[in-house]
VEXDREN-191438 format. One record per atom (N, C-alpha, C): residue in three letters; y, z, x. Coordinates in steps of 0.1 Angstrom, whole numbers, padded with zeros to 4 digits, always signed. Layout:
BEGIN
AlaYZX ...
//
This chain:
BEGIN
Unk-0635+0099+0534 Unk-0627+0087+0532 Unk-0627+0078+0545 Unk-0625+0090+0553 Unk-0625+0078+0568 Unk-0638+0065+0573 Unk-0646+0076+0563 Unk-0660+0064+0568 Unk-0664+0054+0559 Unk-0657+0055+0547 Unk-0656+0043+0539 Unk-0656+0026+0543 Unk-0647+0027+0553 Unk-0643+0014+0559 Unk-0657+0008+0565 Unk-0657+0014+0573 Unk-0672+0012+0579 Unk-0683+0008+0573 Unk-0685+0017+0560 Unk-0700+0015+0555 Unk-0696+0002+0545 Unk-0682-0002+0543 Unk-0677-0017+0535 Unk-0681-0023+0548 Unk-0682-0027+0557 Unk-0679-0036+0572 Unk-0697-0041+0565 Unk-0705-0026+0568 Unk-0719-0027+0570 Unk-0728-0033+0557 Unk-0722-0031+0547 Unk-0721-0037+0535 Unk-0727-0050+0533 Unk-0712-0057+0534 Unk-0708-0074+0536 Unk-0715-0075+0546 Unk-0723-0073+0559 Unk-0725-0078+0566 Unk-0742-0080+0561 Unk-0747-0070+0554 Unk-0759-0069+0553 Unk-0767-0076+0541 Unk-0750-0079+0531 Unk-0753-0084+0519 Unk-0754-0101+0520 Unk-0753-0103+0536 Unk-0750-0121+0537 Unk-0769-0123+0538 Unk-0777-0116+0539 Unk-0794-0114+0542 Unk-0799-0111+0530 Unk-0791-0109+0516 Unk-0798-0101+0502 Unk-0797-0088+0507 Unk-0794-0081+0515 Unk-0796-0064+0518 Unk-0781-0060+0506 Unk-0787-0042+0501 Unk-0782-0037+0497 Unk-0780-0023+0505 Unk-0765-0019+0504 Unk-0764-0007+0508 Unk-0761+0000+0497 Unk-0771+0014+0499 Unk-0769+0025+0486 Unk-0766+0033+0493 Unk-0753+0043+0484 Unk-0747+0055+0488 Unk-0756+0063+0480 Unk-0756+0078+0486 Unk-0760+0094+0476 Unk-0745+0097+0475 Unk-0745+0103+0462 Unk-0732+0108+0458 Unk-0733+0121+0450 Unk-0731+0132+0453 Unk-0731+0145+0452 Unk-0718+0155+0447 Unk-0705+0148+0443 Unk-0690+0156+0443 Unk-0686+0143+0436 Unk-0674+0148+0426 Unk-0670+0138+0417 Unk-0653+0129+0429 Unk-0654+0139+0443 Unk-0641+0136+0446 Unk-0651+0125+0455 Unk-0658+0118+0461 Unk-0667+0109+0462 Unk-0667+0097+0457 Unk-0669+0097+0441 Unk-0665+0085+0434 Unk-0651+0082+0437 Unk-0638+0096+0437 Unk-0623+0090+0438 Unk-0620+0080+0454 Unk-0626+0086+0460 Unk-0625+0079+0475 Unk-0632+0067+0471 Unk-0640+0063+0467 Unk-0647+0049+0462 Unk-0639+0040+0453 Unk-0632+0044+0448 Unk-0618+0039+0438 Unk-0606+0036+0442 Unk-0606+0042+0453 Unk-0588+0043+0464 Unk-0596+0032+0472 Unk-0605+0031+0476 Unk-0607+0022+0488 Unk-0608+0010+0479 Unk-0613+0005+0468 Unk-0619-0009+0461 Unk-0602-0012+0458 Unk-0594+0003+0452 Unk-0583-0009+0449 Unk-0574-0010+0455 Unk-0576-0012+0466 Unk-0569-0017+0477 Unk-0577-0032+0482 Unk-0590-0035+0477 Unk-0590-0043+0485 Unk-0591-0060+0467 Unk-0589-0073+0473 Unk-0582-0083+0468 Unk-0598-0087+0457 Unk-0609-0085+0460 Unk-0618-0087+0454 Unk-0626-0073+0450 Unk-0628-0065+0448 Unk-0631-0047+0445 Unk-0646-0055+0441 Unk-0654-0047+0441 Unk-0667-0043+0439 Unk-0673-0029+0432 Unk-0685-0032+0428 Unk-0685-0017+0427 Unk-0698-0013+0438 Unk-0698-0001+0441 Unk-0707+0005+0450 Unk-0717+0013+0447 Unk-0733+0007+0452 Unk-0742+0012+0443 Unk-0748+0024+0447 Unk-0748+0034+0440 Unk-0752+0047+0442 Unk-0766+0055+0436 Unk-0771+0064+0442 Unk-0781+0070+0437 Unk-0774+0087+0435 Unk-0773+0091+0426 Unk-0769+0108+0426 Unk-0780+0115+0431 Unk-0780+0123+0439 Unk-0789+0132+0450 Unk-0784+0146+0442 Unk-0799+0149+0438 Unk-0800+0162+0426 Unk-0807+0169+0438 Unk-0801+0187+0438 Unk-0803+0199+0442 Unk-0813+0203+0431 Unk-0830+0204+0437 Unk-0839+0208+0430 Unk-0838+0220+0428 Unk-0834+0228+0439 Unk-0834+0242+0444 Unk-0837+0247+0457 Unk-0835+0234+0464 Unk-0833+0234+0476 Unk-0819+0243+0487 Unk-0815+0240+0477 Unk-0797+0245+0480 Unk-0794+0236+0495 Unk-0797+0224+0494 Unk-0792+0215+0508 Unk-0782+0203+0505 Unk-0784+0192+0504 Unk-0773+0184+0500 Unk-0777+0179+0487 Unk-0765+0175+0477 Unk-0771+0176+0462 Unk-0767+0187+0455 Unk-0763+0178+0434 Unk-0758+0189+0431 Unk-0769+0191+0419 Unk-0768+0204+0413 Unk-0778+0215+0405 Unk-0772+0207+0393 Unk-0781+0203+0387 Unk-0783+0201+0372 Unk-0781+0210+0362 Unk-0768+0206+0353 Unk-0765+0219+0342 Unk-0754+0221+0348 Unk-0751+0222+0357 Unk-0735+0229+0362 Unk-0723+0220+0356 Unk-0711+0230+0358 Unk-0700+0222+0354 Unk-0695+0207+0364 Unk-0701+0216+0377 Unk-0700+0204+0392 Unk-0708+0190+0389 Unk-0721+0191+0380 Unk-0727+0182+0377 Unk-0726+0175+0367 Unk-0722+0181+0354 Unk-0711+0174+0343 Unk-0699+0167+0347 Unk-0692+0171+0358 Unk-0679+0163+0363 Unk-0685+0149+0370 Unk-0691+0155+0375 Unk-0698+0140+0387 Unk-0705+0134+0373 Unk-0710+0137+0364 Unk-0714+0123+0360 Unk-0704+0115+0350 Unk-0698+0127+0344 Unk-0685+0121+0338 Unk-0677+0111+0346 Unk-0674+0115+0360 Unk-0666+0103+0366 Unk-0674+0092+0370 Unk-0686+0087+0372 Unk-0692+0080+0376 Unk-0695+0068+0364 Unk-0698+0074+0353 Unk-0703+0061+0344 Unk-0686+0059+0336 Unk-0678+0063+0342 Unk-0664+0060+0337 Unk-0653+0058+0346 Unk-0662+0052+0361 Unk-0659+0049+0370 Unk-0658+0029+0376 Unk-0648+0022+0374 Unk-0651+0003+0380 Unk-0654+0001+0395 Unk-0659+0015+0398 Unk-0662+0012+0413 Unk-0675+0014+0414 Unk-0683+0016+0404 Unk-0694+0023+0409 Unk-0709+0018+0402 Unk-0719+0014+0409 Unk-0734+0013+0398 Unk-0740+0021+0400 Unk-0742+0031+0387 Unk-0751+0039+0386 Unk-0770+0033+0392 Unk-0775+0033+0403 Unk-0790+0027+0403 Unk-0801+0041+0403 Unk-0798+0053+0402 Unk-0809+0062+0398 Unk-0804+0077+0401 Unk-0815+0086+0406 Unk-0813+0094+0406 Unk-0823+0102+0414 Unk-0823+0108+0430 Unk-0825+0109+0440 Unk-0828+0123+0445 Unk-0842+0129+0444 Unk-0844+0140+0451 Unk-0850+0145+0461 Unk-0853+0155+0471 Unk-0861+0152+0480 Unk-0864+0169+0483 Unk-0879+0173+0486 Unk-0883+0185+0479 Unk-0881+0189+0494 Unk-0871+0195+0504 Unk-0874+0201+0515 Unk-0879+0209+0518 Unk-0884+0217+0506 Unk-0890+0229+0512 Unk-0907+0226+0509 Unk-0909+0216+0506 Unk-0924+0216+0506 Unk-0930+0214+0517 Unk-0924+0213+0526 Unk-0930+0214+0543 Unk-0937+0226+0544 Unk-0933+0239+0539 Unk-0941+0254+0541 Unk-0953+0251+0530 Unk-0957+0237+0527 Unk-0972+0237+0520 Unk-0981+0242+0524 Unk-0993+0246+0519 Unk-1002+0248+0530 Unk-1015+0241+0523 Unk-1015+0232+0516 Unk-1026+0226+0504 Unk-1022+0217+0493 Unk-1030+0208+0493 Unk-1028+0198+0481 Unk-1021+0204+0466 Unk-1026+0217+0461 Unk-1023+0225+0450 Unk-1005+0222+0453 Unk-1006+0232+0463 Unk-0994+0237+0462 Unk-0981+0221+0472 Unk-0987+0212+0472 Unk-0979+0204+0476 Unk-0974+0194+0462 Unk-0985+0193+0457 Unk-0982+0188+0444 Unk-0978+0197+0428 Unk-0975+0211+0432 Unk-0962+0215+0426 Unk-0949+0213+0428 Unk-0948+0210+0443 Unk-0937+0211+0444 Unk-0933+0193+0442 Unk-0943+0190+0436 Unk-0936+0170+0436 Unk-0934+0169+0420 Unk-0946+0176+0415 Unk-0944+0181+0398 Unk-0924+0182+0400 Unk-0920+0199+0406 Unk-0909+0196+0406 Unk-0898+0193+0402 Unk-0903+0178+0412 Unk-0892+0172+0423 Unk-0888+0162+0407 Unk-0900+0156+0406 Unk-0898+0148+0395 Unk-0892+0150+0380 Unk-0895+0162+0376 Unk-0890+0171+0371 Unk-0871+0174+0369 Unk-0872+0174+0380 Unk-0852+0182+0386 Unk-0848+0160+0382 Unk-0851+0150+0384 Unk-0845+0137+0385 Unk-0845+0137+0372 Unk-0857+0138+0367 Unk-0859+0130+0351 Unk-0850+0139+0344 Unk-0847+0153+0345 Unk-0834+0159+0337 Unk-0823+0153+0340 Unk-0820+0150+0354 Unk-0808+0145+0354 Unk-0805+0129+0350 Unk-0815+0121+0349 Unk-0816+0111+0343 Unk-0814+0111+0323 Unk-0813+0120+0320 Unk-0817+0121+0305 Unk-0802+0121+0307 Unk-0794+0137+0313 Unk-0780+0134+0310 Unk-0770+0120+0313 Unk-0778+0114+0327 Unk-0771+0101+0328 Unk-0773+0087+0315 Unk-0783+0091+0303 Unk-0789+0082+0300 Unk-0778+0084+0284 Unk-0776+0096+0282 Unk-0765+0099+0273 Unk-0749+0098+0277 Unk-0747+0101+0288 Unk-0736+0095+0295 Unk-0734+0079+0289 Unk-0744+0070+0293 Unk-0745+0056+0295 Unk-0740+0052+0281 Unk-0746+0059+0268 Unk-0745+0053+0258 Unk-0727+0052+0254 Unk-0724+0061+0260 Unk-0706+0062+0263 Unk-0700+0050+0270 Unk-0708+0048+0278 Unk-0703+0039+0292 Unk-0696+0025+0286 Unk-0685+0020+0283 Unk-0679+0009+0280 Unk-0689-0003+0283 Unk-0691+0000+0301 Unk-0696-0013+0309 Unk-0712-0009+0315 Unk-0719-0001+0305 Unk-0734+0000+0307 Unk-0738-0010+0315 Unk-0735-0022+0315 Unk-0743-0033+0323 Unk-0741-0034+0335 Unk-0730-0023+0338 Unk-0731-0025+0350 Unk-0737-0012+0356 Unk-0747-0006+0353 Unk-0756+0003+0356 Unk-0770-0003+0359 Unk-0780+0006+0367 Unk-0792+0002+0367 Unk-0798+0004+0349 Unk-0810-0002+0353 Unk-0819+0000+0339 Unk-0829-0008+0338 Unk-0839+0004+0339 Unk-0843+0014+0340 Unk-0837+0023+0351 Unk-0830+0036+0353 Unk-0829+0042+0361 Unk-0844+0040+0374 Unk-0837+0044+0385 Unk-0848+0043+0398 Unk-0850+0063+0397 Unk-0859+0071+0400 Unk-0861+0081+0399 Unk-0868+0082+0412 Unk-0862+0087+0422 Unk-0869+0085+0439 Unk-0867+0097+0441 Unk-0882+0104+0441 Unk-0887+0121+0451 Unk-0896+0114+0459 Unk-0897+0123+0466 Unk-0908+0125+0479 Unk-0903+0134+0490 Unk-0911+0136+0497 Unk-0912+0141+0513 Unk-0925+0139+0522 Unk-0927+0140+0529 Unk-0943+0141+0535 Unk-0953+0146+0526 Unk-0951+0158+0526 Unk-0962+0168+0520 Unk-0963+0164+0505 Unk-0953+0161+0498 Unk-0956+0156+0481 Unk-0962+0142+0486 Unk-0960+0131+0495 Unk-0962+0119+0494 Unk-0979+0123+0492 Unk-0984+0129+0500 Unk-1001+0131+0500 Unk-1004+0134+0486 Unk-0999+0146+0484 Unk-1001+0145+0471 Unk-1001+0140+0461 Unk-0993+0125+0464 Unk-0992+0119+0452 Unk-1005+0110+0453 Unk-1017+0114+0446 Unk-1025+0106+0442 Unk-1024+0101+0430 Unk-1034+0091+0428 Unk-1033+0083+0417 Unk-1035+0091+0403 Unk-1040+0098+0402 Unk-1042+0111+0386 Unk-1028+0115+0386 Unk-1023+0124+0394 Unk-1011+0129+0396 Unk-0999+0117+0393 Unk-1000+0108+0401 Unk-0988+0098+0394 Unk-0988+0096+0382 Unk-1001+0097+0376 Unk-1000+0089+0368 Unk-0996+0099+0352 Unk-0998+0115+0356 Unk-0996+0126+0349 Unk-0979+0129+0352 Unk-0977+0124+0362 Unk-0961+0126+0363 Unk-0952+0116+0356 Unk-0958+0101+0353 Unk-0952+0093+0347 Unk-0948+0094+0331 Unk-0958+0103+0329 Unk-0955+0102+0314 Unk-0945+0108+0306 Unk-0933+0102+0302 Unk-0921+0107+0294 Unk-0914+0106+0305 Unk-0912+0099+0316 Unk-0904+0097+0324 Unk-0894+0089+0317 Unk-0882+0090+0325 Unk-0867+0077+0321 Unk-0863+0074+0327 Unk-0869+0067+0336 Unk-0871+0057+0344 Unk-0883+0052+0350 Unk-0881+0046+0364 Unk-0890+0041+0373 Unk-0892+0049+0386 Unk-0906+0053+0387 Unk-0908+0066+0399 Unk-0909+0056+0410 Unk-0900+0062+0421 Unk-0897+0056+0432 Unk-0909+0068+0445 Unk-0915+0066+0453 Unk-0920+0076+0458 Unk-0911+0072+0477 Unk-0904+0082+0478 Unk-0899+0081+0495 Unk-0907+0089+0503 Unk-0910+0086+0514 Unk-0915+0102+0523 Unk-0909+0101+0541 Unk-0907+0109+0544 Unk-0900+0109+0561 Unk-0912+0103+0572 Unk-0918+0109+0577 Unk-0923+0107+0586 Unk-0941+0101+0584 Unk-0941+0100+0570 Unk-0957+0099+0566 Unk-0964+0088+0568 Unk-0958+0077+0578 Unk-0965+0063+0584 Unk-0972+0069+0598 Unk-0960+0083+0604 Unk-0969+0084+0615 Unk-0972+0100+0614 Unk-0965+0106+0610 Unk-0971+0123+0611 Unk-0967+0128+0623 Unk-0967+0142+0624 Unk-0966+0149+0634 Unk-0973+0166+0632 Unk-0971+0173+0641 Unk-0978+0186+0643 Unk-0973+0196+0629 Unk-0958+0190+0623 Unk-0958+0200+0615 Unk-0968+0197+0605 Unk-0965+0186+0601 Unk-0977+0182+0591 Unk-0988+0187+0589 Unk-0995+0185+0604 Unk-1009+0190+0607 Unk-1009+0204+0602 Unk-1000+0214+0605 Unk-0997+0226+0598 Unk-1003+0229+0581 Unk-0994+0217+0573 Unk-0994+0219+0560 Unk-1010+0218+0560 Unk-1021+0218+0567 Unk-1037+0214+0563 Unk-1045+0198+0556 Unk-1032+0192+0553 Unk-1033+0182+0545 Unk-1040+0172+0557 Unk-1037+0173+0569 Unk-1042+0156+0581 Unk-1049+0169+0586 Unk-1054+0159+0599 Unk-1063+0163+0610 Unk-1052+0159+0622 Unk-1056+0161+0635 Unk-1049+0162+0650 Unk-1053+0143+0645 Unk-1062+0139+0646 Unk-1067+0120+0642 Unk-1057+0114+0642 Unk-1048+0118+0628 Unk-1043+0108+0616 Unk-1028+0109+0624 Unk-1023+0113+0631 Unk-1006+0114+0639 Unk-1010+0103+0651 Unk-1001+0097+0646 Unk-1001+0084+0652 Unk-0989+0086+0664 Unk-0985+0090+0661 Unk-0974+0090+0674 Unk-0976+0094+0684 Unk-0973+0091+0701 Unk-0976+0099+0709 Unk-0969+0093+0724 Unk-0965+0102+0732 Unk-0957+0098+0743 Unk-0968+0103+0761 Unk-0962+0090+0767 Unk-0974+0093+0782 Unk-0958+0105+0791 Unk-0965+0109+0794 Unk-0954+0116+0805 Unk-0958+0122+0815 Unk-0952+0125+0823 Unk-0957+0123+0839 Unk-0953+0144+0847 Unk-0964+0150+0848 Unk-0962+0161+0855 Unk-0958+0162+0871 Unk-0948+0164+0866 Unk-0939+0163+0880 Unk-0934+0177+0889 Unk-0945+0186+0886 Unk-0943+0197+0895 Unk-0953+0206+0890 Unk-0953+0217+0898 Unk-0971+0221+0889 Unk-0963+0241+0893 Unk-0967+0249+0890 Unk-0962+0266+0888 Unk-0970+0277+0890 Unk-0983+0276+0900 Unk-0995+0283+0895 Unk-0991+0298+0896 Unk-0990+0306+0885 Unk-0993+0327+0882 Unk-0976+0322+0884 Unk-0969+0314+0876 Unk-0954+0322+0876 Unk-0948+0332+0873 Unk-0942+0341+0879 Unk-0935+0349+0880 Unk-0947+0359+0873 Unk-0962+0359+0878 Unk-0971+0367+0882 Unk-0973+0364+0866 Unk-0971+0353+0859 Unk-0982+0357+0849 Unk-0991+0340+0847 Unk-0987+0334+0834 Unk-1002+0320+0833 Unk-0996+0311+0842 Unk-1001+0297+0846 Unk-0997+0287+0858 Unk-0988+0281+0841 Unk-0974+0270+0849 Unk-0972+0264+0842 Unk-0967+0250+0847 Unk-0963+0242+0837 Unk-0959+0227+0851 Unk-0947+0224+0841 Unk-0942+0214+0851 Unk-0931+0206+0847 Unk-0930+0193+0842 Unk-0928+0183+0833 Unk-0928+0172+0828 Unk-0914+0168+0826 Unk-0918+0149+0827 Unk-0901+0146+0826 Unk-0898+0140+0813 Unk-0903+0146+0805 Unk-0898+0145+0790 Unk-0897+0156+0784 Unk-0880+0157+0779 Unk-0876+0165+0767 Unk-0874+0168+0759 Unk-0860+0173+0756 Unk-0853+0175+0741 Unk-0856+0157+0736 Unk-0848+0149+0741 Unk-0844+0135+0737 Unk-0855+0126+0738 Unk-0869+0131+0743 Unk-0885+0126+0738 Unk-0890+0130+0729 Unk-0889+0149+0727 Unk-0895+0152+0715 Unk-0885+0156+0704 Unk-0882+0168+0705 Unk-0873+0180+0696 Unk-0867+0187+0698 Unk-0856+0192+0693 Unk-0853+0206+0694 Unk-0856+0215+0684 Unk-0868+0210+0675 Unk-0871+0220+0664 Unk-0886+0221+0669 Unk-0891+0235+0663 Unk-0905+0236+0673 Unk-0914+0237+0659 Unk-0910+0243+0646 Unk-0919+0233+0637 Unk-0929+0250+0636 Unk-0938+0252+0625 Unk-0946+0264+0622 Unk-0958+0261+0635 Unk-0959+0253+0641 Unk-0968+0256+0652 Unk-0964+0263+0663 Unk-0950+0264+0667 Unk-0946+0268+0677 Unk-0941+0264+0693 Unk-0948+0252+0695 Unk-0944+0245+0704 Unk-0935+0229+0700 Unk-0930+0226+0711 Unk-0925+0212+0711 Unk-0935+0198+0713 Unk-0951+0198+0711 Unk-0957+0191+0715 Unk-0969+0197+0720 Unk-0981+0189+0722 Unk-0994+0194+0723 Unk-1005+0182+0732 Unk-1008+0188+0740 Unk-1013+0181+0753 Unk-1027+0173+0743 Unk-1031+0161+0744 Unk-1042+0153+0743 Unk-1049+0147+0750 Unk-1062+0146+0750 Unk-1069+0139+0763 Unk-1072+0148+0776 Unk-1069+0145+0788 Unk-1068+0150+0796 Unk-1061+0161+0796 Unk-1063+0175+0800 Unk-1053+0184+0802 Unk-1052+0191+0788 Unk-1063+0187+0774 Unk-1061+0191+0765 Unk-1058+0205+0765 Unk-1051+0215+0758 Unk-1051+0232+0759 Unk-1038+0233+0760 Unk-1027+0224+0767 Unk-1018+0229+0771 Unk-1009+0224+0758 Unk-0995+0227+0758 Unk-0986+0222+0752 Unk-0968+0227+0755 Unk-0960+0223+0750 Unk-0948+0219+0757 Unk-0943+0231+0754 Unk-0944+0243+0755 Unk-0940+0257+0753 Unk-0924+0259+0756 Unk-0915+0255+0765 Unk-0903+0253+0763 Unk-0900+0240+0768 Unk-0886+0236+0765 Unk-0883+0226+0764 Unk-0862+0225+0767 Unk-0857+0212+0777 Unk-0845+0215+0781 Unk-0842+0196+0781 Unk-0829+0197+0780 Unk-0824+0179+0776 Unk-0835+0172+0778 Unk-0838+0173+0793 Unk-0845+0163+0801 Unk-0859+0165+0803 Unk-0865+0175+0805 Unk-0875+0179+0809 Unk-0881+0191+0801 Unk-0892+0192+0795 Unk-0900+0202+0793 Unk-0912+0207+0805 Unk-0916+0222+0801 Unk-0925+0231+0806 Unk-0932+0234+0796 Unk-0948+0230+0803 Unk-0960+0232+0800 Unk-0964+0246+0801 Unk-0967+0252+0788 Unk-0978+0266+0790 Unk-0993+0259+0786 Unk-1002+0269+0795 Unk-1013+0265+0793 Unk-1026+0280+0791 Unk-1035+0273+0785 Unk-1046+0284+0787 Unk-1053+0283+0798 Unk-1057+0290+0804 Unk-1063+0299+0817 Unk-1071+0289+0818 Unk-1077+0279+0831 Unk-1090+0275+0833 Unk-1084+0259+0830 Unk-1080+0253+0825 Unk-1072+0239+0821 Unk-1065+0233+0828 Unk-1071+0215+0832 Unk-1065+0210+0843 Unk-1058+0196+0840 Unk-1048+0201+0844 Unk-1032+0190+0837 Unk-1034+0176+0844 Unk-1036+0166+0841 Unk-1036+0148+0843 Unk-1027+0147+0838 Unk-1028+0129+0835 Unk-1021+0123+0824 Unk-1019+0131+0812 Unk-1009+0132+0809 Unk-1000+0135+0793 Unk-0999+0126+0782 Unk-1000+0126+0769 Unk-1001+0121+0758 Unk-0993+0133+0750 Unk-0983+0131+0745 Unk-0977+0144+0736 Unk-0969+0138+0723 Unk-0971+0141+0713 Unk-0963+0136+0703 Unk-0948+0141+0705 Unk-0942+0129+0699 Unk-0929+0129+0699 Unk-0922+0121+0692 Unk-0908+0119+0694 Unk-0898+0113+0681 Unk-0885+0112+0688 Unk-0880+0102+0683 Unk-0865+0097+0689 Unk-0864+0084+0699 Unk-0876+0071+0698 Unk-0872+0064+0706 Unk-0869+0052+0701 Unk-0863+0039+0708 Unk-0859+0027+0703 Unk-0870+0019+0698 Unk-0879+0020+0700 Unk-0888+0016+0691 Unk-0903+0022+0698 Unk-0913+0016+0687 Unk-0923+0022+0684 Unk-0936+0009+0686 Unk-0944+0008+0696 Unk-0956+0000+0695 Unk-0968+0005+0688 Unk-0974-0009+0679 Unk-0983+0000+0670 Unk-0994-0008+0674 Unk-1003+0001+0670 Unk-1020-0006+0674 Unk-1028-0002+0664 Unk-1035-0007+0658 Unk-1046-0007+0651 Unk-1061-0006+0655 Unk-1067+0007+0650 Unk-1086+0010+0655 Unk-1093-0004+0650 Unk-1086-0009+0642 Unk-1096-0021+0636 Unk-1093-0030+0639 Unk-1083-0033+0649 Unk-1077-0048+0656 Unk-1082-0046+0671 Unk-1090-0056+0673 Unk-1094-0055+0691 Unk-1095-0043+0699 Unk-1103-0034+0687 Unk-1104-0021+0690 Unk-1093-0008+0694 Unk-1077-0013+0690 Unk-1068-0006+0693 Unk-1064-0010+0705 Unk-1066-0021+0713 Unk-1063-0025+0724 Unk-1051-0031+0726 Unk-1045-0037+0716 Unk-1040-0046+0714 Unk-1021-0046+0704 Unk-1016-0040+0708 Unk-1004-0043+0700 Unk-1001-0054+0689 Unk-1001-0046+0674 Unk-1003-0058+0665 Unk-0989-0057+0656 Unk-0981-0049+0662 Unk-0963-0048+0653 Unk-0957-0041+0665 Unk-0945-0045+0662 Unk-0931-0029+0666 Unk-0924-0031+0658 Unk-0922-0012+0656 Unk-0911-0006+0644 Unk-0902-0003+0655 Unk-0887-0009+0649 Unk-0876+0000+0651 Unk-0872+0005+0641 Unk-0864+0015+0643 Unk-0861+0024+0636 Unk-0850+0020+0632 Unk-0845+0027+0620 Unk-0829+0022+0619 Unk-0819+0034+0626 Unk-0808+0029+0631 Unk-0798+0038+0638 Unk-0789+0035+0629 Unk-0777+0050+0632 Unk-0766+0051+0624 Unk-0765+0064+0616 Unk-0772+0070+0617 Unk-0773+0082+0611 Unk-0760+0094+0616 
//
């Protein structure tokens, strides 16, 4: 409840541009806090939401068929605070993919776990007093990285059929990619667009009598604190190729390396900055800055 106020501030402010803020709503005590806050205020609105369905992820999101999921939709389409706009899932665990097959079962799914919960919201609706103020066609939004690839054009178009609604496709990181990706087999080292210069600022040779290692001044808050099925925080390119960011502390990461390999300049993928310079191979040969992404903050 406390953060209600806020995301009304962020709202109104974003709605003076045409922007919409959508909430995920998962618990039927969700909608009540969306009802205590509207009727307190002199003009109430309703607030547009997407219900975030538990495929079988067991992460945020509720399981389709439950009593928890019968109450949440019961309060929702019999709710003056609220527009139903879809229904919202996101396959986390398709990250341990290791192949197109098995990436696009798990989008099968994804799709799958919405469109049931769309059917109950679609029976719900015909109850609904004030249907119109619902979407329609429901929005039906899966994805993650690893389903995004897989969603090729056959496959979408085998997933659309007998849908109820409109398939929305989201994915996390899949403009630029990273090492876990590279993992799932689906890219190459090529296609990861991301990458940070960083400067070796101390060098370790036979430490503590075993491989040489060095020091860099980027860390946790350049790359990660998750090390991802490859095992490192990052992976040396170009110059110095072999090595990679084998631990990692706020400020600064340590390089391990293979035997015989000589550390220069740094290039290391990474994540977390105010924005992003993009270059294109086919614009003035990549020379040339042709956008910047910022990111959105607030999370």
């Amino acid at each position: 409840m406390n953060k209600v106020a806020d995301l009304c501030d962020l709202r109104d402010e974003i709605s003076k541009d045409g922007g919409v803020l959508r909430l995920l709503v998962d618990h039927p005590d969700q909608v009540k806090f969306l009802e205590q806050f509207e009727s307190t205020r002199e003009a109430p609105i309703r607030w547009s939401v997407f219900v975030k369905v538990d495929g079988g992820q067991r992460r945020a999101g509720v399981a389709i068929g439950t009593p928890l999921f019968e109450d949440l939709i019961s309060a929702l389409f019999s709710s003056t605070a609220i527009s139903v706009y879809g229904f919202y899932g996101h396959a986390g665990n398709s990250y341990a993919s290791k192949s197109y097959p098995e990436a696009s079962s798990f989008l099968s799914d994804e799709v799958k776990a919405v469109n049931a919960a769309a059917k109950a919201g679609l029976a719900a609706l015909t109850l609904c007093p004030n249907g119109v103020a619902h979407q329609q066609p429901f929005v039906l939004s899966v994805g993650s990285t690893p389903t995004a690839h897989a969603a090729n054009a056959e496959t979408r178009a085998l997933l659309s059929t007998n849908l109820l609604g409109v398939l929305e496709l989201h994915a996390g990181n899949y403009p630029m990619l990273d090492l876990q990706q590279e993992h799932t087999g689906m890219i190459n080292e090529g296609q990861i667009a991301q990458k940070v210069i960083a400067t070796v600022v101390s060098y370790y040779p036979g430490r503590d009598g075993q491989e040489d290692e060095a020091l860099i001044d980027a860390g946790a808050l350049a790359f990660s604190k998750d090390t991802g099925p490859s095992g490192g925080y990052g992976n040396v390119i170009g110059k110095g190729k072999g090595w990679r960011v084998g631990r990692i502390s706020q400020e600064h990461g340590i390089l391990t390396k293979i035997p015989g390999q000589v550390v220069d300049v740094l290039e290391i993928g990474s994540q977390g900055y105010p924005w992003y310079y993009v270059v294109d191979k086919n614009f003035e040969d990549g020379r040339q800055v042709v956008d910047v992404w910022v990111p959105w903050k607030g999370w």
